[in-house]
Backbone as XML, in Angstrom:
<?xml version="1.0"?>
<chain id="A" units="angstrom">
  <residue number="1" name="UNK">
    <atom name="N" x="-46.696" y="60.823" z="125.562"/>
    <atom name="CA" x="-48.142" y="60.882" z="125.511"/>
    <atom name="C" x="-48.578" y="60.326" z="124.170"/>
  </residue>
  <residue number="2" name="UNK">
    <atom name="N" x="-49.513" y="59.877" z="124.046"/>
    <atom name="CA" x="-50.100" y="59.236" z="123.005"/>
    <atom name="C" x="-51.585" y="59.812" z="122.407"/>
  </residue>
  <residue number="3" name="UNK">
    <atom name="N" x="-51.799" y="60.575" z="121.263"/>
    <atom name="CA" x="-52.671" y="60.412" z="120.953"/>
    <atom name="C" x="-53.701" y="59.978" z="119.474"/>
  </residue>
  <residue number="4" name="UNK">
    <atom name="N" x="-54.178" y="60.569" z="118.911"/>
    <atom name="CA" x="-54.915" y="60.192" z="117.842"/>
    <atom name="C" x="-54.949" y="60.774" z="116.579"/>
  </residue>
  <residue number="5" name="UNK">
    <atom name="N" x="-54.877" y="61.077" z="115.456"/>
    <atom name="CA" x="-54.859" y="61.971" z="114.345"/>
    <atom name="C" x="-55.840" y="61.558" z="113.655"/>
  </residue>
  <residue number="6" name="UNK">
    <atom name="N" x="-56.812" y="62.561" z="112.955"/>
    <atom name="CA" x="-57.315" y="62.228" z="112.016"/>
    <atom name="C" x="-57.237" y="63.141" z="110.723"/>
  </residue>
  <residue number="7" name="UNK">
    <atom name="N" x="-56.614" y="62.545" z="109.516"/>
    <atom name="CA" x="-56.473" y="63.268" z="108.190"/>
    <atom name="C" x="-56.597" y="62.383" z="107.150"/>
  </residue>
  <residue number="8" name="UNK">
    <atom name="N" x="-56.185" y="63.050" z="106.079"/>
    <atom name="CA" x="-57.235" y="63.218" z="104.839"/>
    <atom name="C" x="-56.720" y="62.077" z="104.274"/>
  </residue>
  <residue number="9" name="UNK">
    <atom name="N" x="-56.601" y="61.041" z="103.698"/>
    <atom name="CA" x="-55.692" y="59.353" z="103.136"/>
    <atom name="C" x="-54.523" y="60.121" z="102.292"/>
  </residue>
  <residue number="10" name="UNK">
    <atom name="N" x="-54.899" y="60.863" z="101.629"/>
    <atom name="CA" x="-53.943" y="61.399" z="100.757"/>
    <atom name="C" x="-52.648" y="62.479" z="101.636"/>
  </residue>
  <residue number="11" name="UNK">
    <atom name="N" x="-53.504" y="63.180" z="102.695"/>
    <atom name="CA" x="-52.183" y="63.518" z="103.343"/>
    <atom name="C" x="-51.052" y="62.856" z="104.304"/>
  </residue>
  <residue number="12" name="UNK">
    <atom name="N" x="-51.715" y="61.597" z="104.645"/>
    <atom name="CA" x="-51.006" y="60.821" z="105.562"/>
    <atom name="C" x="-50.185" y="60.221" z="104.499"/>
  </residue>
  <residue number="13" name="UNK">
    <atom name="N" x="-50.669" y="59.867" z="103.171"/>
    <atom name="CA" x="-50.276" y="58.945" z="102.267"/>
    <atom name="C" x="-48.685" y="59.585" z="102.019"/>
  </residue>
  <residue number="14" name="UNK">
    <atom name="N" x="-48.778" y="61.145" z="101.220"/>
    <atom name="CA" x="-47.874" y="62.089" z="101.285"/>
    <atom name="C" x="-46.924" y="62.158" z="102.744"/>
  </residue>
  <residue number="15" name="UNK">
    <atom name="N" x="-47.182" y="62.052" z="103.882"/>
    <atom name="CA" x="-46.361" y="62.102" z="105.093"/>
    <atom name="C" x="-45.797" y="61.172" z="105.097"/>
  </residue>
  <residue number="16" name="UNK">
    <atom name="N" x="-46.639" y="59.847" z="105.072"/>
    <atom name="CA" x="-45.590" y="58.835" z="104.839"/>
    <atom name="C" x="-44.536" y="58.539" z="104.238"/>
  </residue>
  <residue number="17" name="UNK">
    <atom name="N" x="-44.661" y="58.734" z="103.203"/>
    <atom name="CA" x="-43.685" y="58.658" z="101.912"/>
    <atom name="C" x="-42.524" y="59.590" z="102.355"/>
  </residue>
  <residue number="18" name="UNK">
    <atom name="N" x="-42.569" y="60.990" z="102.610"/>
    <atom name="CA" x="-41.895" y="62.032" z="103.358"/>
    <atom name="C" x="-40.839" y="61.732" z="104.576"/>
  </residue>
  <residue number="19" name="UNK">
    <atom name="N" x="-41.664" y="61.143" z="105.449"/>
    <atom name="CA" x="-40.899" y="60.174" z="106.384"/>
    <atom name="C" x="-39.949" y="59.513" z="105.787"/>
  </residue>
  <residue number="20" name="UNK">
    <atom name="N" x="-40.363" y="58.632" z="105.660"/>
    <atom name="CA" x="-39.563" y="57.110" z="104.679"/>
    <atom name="C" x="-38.435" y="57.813" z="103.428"/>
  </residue>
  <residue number="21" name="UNK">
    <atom name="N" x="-38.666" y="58.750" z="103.032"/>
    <atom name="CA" x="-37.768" y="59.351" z="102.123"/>
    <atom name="C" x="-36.849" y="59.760" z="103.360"/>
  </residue>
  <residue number="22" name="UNK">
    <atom name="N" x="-36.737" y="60.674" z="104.212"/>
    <atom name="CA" x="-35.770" y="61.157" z="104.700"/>
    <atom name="C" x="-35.025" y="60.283" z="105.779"/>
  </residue>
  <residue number="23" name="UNK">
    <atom name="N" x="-35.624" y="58.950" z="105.863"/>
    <atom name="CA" x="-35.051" y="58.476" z="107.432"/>
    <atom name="C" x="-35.712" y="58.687" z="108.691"/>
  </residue>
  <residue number="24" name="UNK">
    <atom name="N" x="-36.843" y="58.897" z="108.839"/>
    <atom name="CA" x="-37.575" y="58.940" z="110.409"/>
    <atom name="C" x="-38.957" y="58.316" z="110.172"/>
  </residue>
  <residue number="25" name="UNK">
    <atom name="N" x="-39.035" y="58.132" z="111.383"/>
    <atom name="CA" x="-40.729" y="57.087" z="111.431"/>
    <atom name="C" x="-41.605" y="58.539" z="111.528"/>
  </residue>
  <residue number="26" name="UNK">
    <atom name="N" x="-42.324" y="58.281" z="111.296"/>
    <atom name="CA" x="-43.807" y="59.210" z="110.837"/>
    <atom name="C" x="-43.883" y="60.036" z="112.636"/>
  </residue>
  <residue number="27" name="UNK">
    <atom name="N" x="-43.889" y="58.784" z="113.754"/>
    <atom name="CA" x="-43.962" y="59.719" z="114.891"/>
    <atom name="C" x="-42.708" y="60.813" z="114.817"/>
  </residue>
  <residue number="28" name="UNK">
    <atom name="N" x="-41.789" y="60.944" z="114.693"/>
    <atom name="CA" x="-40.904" y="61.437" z="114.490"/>
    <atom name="C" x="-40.655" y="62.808" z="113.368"/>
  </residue>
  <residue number="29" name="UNK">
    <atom name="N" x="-41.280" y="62.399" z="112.633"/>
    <atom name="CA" x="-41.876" y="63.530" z="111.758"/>
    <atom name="C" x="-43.020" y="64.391" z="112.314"/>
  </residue>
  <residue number="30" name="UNK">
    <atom name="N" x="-44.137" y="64.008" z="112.592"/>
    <atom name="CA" x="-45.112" y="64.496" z="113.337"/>
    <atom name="C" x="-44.712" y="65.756" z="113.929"/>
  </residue>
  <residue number="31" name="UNK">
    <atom name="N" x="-43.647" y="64.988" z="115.413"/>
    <atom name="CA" x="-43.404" y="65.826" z="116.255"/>
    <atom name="C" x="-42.233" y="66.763" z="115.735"/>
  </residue>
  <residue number="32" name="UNK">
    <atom name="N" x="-41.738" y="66.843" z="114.560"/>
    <atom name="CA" x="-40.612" y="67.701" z="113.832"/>
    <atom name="C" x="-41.526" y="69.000" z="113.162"/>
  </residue>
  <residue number="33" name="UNK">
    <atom name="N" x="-42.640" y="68.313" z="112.795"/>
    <atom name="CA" x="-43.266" y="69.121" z="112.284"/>
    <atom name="C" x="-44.305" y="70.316" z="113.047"/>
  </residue>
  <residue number="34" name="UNK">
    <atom name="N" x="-44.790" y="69.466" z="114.262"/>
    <atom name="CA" x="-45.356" y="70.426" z="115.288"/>
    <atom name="C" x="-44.806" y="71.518" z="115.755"/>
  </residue>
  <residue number="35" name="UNK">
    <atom name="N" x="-43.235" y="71.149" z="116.259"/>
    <atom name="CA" x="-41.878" y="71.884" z="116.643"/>
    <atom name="C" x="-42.270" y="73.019" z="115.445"/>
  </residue>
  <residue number="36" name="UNK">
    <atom name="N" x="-41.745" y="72.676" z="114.407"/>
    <atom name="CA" x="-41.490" y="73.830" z="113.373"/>
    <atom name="C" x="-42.556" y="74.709" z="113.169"/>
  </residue>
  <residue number="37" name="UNK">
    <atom name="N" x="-43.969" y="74.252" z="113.623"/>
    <atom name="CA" x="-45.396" y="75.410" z="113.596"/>
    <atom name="C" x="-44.999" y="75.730" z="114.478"/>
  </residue>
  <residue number="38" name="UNK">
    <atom name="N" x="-44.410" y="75.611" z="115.966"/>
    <atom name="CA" x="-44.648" y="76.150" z="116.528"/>
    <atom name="C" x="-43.697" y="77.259" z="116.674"/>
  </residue>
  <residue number="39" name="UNK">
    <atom name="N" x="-42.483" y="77.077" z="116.552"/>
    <atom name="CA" x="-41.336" y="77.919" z="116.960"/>
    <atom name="C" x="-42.037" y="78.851" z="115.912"/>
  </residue>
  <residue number="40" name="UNK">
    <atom name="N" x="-42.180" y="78.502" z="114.199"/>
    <atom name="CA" x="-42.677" y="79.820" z="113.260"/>
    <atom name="C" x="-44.008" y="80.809" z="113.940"/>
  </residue>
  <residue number="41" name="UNK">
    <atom name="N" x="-44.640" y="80.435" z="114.394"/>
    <atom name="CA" x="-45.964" y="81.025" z="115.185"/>
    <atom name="C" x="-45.304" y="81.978" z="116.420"/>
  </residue>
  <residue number="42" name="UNK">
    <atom name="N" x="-44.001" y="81.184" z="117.345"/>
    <atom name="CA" x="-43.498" y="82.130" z="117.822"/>
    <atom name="C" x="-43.018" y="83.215" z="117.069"/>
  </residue>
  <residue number="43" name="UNK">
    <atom name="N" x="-41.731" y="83.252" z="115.997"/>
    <atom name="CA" x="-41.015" y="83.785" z="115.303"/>
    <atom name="C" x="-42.338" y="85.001" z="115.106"/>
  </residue>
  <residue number="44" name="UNK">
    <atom name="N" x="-43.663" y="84.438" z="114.510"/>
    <atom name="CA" x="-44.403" y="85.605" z="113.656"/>
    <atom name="C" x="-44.957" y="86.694" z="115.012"/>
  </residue>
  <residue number="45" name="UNK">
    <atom name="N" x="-44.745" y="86.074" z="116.215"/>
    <atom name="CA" x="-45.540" y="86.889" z="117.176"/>
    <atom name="C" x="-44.238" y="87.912" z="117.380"/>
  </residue>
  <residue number="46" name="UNK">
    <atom name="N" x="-43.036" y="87.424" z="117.667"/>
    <atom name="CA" x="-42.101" y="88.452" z="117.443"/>
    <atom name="C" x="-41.994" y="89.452" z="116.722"/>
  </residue>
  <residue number="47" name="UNK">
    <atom name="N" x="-42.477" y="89.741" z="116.170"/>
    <atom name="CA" x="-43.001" y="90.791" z="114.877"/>
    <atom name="C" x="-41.509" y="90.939" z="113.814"/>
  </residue>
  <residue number="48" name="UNK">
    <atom name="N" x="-41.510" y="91.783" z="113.412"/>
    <atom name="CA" x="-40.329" y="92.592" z="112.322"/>
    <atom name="C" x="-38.828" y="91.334" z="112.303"/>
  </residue>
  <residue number="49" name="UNK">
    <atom name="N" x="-38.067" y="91.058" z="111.677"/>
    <atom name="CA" x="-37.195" y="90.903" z="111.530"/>
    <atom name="C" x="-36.257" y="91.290" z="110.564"/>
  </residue>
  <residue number="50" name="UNK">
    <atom name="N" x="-34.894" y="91.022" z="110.967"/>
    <atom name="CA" x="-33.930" y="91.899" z="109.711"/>
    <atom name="C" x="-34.274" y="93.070" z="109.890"/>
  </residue>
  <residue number="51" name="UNK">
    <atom name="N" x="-34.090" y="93.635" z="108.183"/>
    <atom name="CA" x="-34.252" y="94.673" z="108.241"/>
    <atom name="C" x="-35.052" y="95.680" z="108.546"/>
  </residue>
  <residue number="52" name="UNK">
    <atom name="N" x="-36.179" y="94.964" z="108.772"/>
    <atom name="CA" x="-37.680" y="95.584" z="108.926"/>
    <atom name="C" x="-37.558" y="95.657" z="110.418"/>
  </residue>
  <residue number="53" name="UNK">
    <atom name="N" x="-36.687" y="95.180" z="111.104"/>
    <atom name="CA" x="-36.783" y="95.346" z="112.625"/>
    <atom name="C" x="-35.652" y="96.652" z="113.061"/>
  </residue>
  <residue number="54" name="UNK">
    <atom name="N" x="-34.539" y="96.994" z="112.100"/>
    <atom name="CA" x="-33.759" y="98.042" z="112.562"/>
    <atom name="C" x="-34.067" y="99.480" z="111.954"/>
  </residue>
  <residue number="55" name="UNK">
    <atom name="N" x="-35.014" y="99.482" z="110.425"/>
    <atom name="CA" x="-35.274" y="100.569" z="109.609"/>
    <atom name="C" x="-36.535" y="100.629" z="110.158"/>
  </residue>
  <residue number="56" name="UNK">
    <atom name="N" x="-37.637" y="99.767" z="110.176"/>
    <atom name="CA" x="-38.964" y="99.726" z="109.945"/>
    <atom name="C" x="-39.738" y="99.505" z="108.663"/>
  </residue>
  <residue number="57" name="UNK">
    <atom name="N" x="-40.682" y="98.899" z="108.801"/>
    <atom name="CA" x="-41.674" y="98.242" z="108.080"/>
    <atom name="C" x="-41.888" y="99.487" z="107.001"/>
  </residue>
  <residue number="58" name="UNK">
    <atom name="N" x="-41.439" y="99.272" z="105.668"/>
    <atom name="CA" x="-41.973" y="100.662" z="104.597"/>
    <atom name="C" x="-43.152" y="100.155" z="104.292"/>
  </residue>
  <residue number="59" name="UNK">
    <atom name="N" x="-44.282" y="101.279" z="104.087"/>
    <atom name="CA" x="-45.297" y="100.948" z="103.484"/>
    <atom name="C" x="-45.586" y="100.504" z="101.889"/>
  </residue>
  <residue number="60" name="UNK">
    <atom name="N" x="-46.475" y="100.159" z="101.156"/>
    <atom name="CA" x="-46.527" y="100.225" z="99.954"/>
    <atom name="C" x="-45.717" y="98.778" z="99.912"/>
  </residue>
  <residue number="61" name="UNK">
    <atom name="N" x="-44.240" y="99.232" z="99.099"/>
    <atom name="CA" x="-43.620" y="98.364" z="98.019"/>
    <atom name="C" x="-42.549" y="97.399" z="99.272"/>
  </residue>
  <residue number="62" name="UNK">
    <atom name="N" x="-43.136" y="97.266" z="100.421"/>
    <atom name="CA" x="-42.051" y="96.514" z="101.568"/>
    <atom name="C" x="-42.229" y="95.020" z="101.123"/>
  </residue>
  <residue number="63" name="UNK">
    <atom name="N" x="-43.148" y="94.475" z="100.323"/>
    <atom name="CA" x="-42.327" y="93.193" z="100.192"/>
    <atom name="C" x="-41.737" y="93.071" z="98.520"/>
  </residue>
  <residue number="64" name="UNK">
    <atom name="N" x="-41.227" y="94.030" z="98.018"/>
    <atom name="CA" x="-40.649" y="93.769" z="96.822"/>
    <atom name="C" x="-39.284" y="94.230" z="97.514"/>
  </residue>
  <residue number="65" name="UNK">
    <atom name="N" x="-39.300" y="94.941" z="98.595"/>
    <atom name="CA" x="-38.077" y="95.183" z="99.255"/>
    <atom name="C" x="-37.783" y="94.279" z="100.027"/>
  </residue>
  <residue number="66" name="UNK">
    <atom name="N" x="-38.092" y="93.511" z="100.762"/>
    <atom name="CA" x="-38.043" y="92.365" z="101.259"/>
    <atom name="C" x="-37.540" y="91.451" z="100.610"/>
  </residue>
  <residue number="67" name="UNK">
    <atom name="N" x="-37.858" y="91.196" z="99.461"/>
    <atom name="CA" x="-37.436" y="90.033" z="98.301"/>
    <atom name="C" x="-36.278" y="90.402" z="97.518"/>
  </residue>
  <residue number="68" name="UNK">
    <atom name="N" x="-36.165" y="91.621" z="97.285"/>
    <atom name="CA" x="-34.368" y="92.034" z="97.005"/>
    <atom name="C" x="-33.284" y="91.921" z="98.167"/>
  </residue>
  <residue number="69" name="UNK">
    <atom name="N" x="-33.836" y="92.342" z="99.320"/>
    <atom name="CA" x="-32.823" y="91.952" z="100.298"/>
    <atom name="C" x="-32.752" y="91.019" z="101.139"/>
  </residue>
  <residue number="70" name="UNK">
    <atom name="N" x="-33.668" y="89.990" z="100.682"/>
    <atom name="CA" x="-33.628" y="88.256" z="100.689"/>
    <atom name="C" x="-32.227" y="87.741" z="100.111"/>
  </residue>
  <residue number="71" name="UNK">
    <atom name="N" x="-32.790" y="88.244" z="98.592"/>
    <atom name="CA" x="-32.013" y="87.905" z="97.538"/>
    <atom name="C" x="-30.605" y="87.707" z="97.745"/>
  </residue>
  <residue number="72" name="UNK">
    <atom name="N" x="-30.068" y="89.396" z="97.508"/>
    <atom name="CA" x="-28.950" y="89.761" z="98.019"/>
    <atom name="C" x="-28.319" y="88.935" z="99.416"/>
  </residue>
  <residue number="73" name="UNK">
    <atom name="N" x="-29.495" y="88.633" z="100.160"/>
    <atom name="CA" x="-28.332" y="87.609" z="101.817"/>
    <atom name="C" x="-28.172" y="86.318" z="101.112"/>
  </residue>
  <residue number="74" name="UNK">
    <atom name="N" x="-28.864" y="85.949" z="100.057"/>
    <atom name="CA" x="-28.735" y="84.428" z="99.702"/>
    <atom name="C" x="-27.469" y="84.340" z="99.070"/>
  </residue>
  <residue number="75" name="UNK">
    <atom name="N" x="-27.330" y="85.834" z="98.460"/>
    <atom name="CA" x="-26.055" y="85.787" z="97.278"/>
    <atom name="C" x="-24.626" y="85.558" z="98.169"/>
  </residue>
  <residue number="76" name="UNK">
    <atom name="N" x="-24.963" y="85.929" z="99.598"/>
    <atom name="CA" x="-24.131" y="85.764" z="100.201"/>
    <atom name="C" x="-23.640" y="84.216" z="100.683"/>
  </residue>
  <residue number="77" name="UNK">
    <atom name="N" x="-22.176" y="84.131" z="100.449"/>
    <atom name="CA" x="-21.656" y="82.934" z="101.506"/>
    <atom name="C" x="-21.071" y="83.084" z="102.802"/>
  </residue>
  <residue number="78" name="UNK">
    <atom name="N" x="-21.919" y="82.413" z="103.628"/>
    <atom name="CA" x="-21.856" y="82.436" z="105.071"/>
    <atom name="C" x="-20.254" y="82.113" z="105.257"/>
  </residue>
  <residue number="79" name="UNK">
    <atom name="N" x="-19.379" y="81.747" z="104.522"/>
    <atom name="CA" x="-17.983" y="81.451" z="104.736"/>
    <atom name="C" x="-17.205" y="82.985" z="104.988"/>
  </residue>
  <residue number="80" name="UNK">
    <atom name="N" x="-18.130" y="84.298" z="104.123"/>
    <atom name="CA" x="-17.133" y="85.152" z="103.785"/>
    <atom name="C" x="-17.443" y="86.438" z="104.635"/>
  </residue>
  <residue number="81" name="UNK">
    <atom name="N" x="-18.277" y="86.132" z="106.132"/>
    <atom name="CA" x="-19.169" y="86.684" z="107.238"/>
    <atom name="C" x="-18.068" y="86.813" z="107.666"/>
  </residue>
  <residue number="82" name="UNK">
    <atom name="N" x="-16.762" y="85.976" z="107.602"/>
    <atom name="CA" x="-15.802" y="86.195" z="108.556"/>
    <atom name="C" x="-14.623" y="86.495" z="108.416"/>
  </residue>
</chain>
């Protein structure tokens, strides 16, 4: 399907360049990028994840807890899961 975009010179200007840096034509990006709003829009309707999906959501200080046990999975290497 084919259709039309209209944006700002400076953001197409930025997409372009983006494209062309990584190796794909702009349609190609576009539709990489639609994909990725969309699956995240799914992801957020799913509600809770991690840990917040097996303990529950703490009130108050849940995203400074969130961001330590970000942290901590990053510290991890996915090599040593197994």
């Amino acid at each position: 399907m084919k259709t039309t975009l209209e944006m700002q010179d400076t953001l197409f200007r930025r997409m372009k360049a983006q494209a062309a840096s990584t190796g794909v034509s702009i349609r190609q990006f576009v539709t990489e990028a639609v994909e990725d709003k969309l699956a995240n829009r799914a992801r957020a309707r799913r509600g809770p994840s991690g840990w917040k999906r097996i303990f529950g959501a703490l009130p108050g200080s849940a995203k400074e807890i969130d961001r330590a046990v970000q942290a901590e999975f990053e510290r991890i290497d996915p090599a040593d899961w197994r």
